[in-house]
One Martini backbone bead per residue (centre of mass of N, CA, C, O) as a GRO file, in nm:
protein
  242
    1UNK     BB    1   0.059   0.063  -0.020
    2UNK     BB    2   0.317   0.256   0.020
    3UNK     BB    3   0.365   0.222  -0.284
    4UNK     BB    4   0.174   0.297  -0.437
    5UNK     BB    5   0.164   0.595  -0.270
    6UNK     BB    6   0.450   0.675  -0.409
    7UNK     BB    7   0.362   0.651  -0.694
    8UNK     BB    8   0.163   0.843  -0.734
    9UNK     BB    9   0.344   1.091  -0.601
   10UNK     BB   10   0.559   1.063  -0.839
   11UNK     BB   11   0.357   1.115  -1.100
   12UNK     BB   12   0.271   1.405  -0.998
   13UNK     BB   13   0.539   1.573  -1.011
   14UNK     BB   14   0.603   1.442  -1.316
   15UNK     BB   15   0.384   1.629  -1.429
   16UNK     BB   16   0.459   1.902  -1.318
   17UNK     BB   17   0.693   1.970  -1.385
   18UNK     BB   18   0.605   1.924  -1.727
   19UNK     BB   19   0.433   2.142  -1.741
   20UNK     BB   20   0.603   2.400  -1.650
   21UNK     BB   21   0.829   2.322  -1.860
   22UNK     BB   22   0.611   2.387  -2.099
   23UNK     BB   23   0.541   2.651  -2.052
   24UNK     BB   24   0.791   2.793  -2.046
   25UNK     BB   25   0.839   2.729  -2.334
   26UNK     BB   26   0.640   2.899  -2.432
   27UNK     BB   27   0.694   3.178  -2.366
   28UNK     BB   28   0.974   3.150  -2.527
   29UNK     BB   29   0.807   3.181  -2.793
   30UNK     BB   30   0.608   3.433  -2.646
   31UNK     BB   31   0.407   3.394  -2.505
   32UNK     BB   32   0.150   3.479  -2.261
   33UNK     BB   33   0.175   3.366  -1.969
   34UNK     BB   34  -0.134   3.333  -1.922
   35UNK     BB   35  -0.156   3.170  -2.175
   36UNK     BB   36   0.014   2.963  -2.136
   37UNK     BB   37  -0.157   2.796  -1.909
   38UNK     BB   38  -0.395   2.746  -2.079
   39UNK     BB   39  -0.254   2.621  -2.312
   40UNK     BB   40  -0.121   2.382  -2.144
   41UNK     BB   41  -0.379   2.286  -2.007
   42UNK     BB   42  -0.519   2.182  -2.240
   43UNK     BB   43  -0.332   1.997  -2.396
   44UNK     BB   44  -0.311   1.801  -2.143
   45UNK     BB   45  -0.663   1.780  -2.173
   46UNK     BB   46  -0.737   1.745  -2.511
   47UNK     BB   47  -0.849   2.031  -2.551
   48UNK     BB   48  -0.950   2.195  -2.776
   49UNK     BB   49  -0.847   2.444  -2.944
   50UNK     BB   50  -0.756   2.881  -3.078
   51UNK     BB   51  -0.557   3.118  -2.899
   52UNK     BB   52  -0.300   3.077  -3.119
   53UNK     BB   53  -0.172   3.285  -3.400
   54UNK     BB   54   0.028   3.027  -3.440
   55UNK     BB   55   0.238   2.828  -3.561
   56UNK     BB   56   0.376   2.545  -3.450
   57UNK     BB   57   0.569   2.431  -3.665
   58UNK     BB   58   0.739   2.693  -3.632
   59UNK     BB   59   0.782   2.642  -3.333
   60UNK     BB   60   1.023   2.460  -3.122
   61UNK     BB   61   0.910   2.531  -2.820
   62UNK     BB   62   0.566   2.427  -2.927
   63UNK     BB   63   0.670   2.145  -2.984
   64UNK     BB   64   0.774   2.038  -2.738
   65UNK     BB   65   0.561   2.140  -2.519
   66UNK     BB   66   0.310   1.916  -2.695
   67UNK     BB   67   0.444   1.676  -2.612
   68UNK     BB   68   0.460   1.693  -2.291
   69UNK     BB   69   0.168   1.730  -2.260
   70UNK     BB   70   0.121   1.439  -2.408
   71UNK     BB   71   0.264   1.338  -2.094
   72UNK     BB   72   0.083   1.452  -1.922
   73UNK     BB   73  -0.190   1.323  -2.032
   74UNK     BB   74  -0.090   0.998  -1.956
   75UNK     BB   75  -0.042   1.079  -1.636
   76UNK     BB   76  -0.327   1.149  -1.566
   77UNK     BB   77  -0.442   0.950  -1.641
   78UNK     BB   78  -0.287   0.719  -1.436
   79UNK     BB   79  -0.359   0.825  -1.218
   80UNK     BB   80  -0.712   0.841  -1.198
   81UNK     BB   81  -0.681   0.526  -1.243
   82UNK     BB   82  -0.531   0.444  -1.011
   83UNK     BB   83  -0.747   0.620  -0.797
   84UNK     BB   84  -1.018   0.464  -0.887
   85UNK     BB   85  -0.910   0.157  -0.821
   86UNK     BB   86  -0.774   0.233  -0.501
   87UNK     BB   87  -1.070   0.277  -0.427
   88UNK     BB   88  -1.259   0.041  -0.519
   89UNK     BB   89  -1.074  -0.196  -0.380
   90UNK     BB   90  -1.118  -0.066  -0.097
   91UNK     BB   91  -1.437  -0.113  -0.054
   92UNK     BB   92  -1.451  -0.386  -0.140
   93UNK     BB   93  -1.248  -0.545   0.070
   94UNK     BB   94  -1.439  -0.367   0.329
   95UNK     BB   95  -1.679  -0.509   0.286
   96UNK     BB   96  -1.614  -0.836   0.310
   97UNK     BB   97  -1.524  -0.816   0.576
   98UNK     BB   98  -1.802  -0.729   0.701
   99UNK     BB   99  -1.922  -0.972   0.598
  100UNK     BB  100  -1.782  -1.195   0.745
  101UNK     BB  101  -1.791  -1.097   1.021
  102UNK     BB  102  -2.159  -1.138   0.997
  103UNK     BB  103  -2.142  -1.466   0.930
  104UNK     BB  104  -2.010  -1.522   1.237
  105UNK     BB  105  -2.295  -1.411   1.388
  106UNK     BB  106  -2.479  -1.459   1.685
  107UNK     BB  107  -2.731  -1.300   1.874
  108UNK     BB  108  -2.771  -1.024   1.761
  109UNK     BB  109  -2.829  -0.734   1.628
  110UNK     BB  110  -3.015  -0.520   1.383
  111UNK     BB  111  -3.020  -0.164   1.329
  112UNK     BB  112  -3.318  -0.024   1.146
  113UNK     BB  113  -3.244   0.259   1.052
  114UNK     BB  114  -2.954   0.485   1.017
  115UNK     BB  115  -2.938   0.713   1.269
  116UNK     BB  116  -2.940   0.920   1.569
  117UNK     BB  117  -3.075   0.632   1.720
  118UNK     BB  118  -2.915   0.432   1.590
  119UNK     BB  119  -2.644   0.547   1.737
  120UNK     BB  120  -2.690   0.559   2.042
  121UNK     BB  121  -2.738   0.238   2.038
  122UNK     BB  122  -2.497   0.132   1.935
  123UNK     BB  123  -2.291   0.288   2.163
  124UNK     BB  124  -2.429   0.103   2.374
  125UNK     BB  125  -2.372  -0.144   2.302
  126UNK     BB  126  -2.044  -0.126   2.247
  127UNK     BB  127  -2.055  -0.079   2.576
  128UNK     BB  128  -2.136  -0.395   2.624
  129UNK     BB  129  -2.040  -0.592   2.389
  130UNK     BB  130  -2.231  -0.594   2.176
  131UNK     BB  131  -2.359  -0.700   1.876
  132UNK     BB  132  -2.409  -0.494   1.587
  133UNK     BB  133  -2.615  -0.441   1.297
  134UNK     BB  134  -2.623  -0.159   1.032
  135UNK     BB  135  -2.853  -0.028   0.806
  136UNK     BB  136  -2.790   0.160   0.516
  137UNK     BB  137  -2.808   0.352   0.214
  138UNK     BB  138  -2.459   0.376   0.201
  139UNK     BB  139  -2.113   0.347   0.152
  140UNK     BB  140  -2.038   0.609   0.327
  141UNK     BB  141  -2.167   0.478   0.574
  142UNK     BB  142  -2.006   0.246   0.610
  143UNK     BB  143  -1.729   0.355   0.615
  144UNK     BB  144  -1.787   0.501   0.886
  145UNK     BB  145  -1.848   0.280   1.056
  146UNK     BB  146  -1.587   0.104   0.997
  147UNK     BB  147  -1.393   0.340   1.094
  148UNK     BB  148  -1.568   0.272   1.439
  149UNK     BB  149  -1.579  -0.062   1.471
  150UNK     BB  150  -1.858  -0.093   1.278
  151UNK     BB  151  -2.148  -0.255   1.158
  152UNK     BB  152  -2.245  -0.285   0.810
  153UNK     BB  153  -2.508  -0.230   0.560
  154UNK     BB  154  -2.616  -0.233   0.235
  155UNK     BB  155  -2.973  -0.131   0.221
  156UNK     BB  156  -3.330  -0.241   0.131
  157UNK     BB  157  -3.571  -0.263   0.351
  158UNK     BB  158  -3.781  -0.377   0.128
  159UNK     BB  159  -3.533  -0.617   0.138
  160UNK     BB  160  -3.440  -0.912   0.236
  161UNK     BB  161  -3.149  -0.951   0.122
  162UNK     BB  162  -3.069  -0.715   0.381
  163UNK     BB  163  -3.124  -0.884   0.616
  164UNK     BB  164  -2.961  -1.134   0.519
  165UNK     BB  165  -2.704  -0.944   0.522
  166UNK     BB  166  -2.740  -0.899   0.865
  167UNK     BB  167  -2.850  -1.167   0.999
  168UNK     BB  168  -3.140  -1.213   1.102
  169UNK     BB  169  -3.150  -1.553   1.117
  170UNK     BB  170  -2.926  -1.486   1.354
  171UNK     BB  171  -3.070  -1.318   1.514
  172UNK     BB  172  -3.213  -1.196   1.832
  173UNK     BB  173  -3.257  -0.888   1.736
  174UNK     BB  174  -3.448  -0.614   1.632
  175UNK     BB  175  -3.439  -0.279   1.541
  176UNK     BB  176  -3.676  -0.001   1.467
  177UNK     BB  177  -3.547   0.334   1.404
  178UNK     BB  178  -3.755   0.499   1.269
  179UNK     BB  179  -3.983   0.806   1.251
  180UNK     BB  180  -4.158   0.588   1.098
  181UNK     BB  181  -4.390   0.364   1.150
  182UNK     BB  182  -4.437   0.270   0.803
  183UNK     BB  183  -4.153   0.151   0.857
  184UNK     BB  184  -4.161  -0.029   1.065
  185UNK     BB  185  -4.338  -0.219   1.009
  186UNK     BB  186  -4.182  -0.326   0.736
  187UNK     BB  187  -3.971  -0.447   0.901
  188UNK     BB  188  -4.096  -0.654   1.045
  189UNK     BB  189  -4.215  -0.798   0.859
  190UNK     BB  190  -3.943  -0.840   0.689
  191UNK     BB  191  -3.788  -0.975   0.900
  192UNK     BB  192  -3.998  -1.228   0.963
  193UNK     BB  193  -3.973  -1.365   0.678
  194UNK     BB  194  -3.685  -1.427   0.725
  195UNK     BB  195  -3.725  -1.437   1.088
  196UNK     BB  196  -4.005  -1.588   1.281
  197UNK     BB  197  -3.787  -1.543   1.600
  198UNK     BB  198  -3.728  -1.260   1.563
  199UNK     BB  199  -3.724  -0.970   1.768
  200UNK     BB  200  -3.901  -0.670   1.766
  201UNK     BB  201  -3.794  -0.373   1.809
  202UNK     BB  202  -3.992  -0.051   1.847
  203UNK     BB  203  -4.066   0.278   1.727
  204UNK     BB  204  -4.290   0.535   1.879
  205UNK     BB  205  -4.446   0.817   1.760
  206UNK     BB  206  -4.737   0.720   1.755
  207UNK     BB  207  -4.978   0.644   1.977
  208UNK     BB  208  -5.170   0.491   1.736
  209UNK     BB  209  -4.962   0.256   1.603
  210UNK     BB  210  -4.944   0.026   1.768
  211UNK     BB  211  -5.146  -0.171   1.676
  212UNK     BB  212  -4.987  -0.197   1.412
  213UNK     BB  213  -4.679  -0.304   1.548
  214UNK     BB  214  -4.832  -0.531   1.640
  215UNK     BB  215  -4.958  -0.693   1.399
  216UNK     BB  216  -4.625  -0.689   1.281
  217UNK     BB  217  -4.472  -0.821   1.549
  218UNK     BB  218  -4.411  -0.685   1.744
  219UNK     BB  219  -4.206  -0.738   2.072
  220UNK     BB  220  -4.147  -0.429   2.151
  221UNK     BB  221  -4.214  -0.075   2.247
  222UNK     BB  222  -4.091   0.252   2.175
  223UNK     BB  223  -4.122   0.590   2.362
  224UNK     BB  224  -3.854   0.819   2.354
  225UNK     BB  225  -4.000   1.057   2.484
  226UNK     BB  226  -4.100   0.878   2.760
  227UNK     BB  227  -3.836   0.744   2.853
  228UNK     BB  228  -3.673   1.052   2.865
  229UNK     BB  229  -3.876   1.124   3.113
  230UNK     BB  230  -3.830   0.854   3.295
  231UNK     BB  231  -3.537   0.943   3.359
  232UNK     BB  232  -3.523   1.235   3.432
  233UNK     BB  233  -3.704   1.164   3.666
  234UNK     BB  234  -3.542   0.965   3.812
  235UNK     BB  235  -3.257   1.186   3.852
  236UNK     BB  236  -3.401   1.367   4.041
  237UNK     BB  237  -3.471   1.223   4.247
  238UNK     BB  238  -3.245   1.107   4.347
  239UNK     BB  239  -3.115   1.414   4.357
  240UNK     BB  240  -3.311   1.484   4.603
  241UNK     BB  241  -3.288   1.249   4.811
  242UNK     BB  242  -2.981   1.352   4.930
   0.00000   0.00000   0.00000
C-alpha cells in the first residue's frame, strides 16, 4: 500500500514538473504567461482549443512544449485510473471483510435504518460489548461505520435479501429505528418473514401505531419522548433525595 501510494505521488510531481517545463517553453516561444499556462493547461487535457495566433510547427519551442503536454496528459490518465482503481478496490476489500466478519455473527443486533437513534443505540450497545449490526443506505455510511469499529451493510429496507445480508436470520433481536411508524411496520414485517423467530423491537412514534406495529409483529415498542421523560424523572428524584 505503501508503495502503491509512493509511486502515485511520483507520478504526480512528475507531471507538474512537466507541466511548468511545457508552459515555460511556451512563454519562451513569445506567448504571455497567462496564455501559455491557459494553453498548456488545454493541451495537457486534450480539449480542442484555438488561442494561439500562430503556427505551431513554425516554433521548436511550441513543438517540443505539446510533445510534453501529451506526456502530461498520459500521466494524468494514469494517475485518475490509478486513484480510481485504488478507490473501488478499497471499499470492495472493506465491505467483504465486514460482511465475513457478519457472517460468523450469532444472537446479535439488527438496527434499522441507520439514523441519530440508532446511532446512540449502537454506541450503547458496543460500550455493553453487545454485537450489532447496522442496515444505511449507502456505502459512505458503511465506510464511516467502518472506520468507528461498526459493522454495517447497505441495504434497502424494502428487500429480505438486505435482512439477509445483516445476519438477521441469525440475529436475536432487530431495532426498527426509524421516525416513521409505516416503516417500522415493514421493517417488522420483513425481518419476520426472513426470520420469524427474531424479536422485534419497534420505536413509537405516534402512540395510535402502536396497534398497527402489534398487528405487524413487534415484540415490545419504545416510545423515545416517554422513556426520555421517564429518565430524567427518575435522575431528579435521585437527586433530590440525597
Amino acid at each position: 500500500m505503501a508503495s502503491r501510494r509512493t509511486n502515485w505521488y511520483t507520478l504526480i510531481v512528475i507531471a507538474v514538473a512537466l507541466f511548468v517545463l511545457s508552459t515555460t517553453l511556451t512563454m519562451f516561444a513569445g506567448v504571455n504567461p497567462a496564455l501559455a499556462i491557459i494553453a498548456n493547461a488545454l493541451q495537457s487535457l486534450q480539449i480542442p482549443y484555438n488561442i494561439l495566433s500562430y503556427s505551431s510547427a513554425a516554433n521548436p519551442f511550441e513543438l517540443i512544449s505539446n510533445l510534453m503536454d501529451t506526456v502530461v496528459f498520459a500521466l494524468i490518465t494514469v494517475i485518475m485510473a490509478t486513484w480510481f482503481y485504488g478507490f473501488i478496490t478499497s471499499v470492495s476489500i472493506k465491505e467483504r471483510f465486514v460482511l465475513s466478519r457478519i457472517r460468523k455473527l450469532s444472537g446479535h443486533v439488527v438496527v434499522a435504518p441507520y439514523n441519530g437513534f440508532a446511532r446512540e443505540l449502537m454506541r450503547s450497545l458496543r460500550e455493553q460489548r453487545i454485537d450489532a449490526v447496522a442496515m444505511v443506505e449507502n456505502r459512505r455510511e458503511m465506510l464511516s461505520l467502518v472506520h468507528q469499529n461498526e459493522l454495517a451493510v447497505v441495504g434497502d429496507l424494502k428487500y429480505k435479501d438486505s435482512f439477509e445480508a445483516a445476519g438477521v436470520d441469525r440475529a436475536r433481536y432487530i431495532v426498527a429505528a426509524s421516525d416513521d411508524d409505516l416503516e417500522n411496520a415493514l421493517i417488522a414485517i420483513t425481518a419476520k418473514t426472513v426470520s420469524p423467530h427474531v424479536r422485534v423491537i419497534t420505536r413509537v412514534n405516534r402512540e395510535e401505531n402502536i396497534p398497527k406495529l402489534d398487528m405487524a409483529g413487534a415484540y415490545k415498542m419504545i416510545m423515545p419522548e416517554i422513556t426520555a421523560g421517564e429518565l430524567i424523572g427518575e435522575e431528579l428524584t435521585k437527586t433530590m433525595m440525597k
